[in-house]
C-alpha positions as CSV (number, residue, x, y, z in Angstrom):
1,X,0.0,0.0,0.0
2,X,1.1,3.4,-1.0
3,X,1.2,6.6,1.0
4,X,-1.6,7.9,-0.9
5,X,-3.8,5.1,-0.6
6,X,-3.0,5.2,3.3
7,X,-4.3,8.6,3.7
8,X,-7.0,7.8,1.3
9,X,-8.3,4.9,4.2
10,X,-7.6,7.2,6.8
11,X,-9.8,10.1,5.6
12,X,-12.4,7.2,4.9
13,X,-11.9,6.0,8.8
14,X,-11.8,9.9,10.0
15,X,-15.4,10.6,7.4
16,X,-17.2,7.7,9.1
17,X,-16.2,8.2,12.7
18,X,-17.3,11.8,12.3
19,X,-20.7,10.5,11.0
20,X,-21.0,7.8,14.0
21,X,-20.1,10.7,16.2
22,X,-23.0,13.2,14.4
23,X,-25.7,9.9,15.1
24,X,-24.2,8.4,18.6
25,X,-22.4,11.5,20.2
26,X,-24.9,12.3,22.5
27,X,-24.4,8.9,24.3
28,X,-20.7,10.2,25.1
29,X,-22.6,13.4,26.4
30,X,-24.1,11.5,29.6
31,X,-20.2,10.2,31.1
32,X,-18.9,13.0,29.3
33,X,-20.7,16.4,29.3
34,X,-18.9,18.7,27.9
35,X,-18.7,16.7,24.6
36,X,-22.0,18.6,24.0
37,X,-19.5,21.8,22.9
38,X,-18.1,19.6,20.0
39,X,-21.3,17.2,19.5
40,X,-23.9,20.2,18.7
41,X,-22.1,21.8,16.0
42,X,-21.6,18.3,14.4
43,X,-24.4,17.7,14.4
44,X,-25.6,20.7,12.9
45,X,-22.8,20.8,10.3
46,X,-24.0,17.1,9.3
47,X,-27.2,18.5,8.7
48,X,-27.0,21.2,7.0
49,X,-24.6,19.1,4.7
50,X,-27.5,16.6,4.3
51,X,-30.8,19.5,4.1
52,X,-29.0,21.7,1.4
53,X,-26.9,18.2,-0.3
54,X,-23.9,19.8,-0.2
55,X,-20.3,18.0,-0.9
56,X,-18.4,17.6,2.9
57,X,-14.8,19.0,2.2
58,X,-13.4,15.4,3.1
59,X,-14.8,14.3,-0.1
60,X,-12.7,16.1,-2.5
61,X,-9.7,15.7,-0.5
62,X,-10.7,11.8,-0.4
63,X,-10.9,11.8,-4.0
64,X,-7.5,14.2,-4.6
65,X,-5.5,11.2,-2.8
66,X,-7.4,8.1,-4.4
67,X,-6.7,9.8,-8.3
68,X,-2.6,10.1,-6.5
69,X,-2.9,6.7,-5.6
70,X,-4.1,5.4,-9.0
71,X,-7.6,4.7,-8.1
72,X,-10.9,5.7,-9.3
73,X,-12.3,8.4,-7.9
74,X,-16.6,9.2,-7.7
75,X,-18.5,11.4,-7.8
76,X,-21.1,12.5,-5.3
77,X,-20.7,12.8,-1.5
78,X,-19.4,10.1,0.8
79,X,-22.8,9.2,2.2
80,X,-23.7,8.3,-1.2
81,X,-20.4,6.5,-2.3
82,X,-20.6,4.1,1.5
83,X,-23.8,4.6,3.5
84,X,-26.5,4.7,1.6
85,X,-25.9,1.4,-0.5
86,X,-26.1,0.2,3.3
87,X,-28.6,2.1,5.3
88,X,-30.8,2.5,2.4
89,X,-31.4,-0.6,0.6
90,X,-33.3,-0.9,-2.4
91,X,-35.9,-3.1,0.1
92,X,-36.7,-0.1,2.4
93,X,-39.0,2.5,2.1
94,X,-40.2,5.6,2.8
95,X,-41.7,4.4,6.4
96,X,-38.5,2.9,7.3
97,X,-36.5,5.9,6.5
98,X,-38.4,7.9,8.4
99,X,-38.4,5.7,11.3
100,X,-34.6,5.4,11.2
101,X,-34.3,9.3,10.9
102,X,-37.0,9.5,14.1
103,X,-34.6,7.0,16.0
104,X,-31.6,9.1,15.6
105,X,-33.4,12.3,16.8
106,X,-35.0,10.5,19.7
107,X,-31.3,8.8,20.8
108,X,-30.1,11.9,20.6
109,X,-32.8,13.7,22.8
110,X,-33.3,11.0,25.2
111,X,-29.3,11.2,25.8
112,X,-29.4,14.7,26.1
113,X,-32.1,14.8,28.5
114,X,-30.0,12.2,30.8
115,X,-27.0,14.0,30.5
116,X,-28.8,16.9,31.6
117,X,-30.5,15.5,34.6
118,X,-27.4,14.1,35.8
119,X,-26.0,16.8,35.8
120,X,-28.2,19.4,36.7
121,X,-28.3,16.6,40.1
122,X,-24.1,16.9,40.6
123,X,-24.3,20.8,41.7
């Protein structure tokens, strides 16, 4: 493996933890509270990305490294390249989708809410 295709994996690894992070952050928020100050704005940022379909900057760069490397590069946003083949399946529908996007909302909440309660009790 070349250097290029290296850094091509690891901006991969560092675009998918970030997006983990955006959907299962505020379950670090209860141990950890003041993850909130870096959870909130991702969250936001991954939204607005997703609401107006815009490219996240670790795409091109991705891309800029894979065509150094030799590979193929695509077109499109990384959701669409690695995620959606696999949280959307051809089988799902419009129901699911929006139960899946309810779920991530109502994790979310529900962690925030604990977090907040537990620490709102520790003063």
């Amino acid at each position: 493996m070349d250097v290029y295709s290296l850094l091509t994996d690891l901006i991969v690894l560092a675009h998918f933890s970030f997006i983990v992070f955006i959907i299962c952050g505020g379950l670090l928020v209860i141990r950890w509270p003041k993850i909130a100050f870096i959870h909130l704005p991702a969250v936001v940022w991954g939204a607005i990305v997703e609401f107006f379909g815009w490219i996240c900057p670790l795409t091109p760069l991705e891309n800029y490294f894979r065509n150094l490397a030799g590979a193929n590069q695509y077109s499109g946003d990384f959701v669409m390249r690695y995620l959606v083949p696999i949280i959307y399946p051809e089988t799902l529908t419009s129901t699911i989708q929006t139960v899946l996007g309810i779920a991530v909302i109502v994790i979310n909440v529900f962690a925030y809410t604990i977090a907040l309660r537990k620490h709102m009790h520790s003063w």
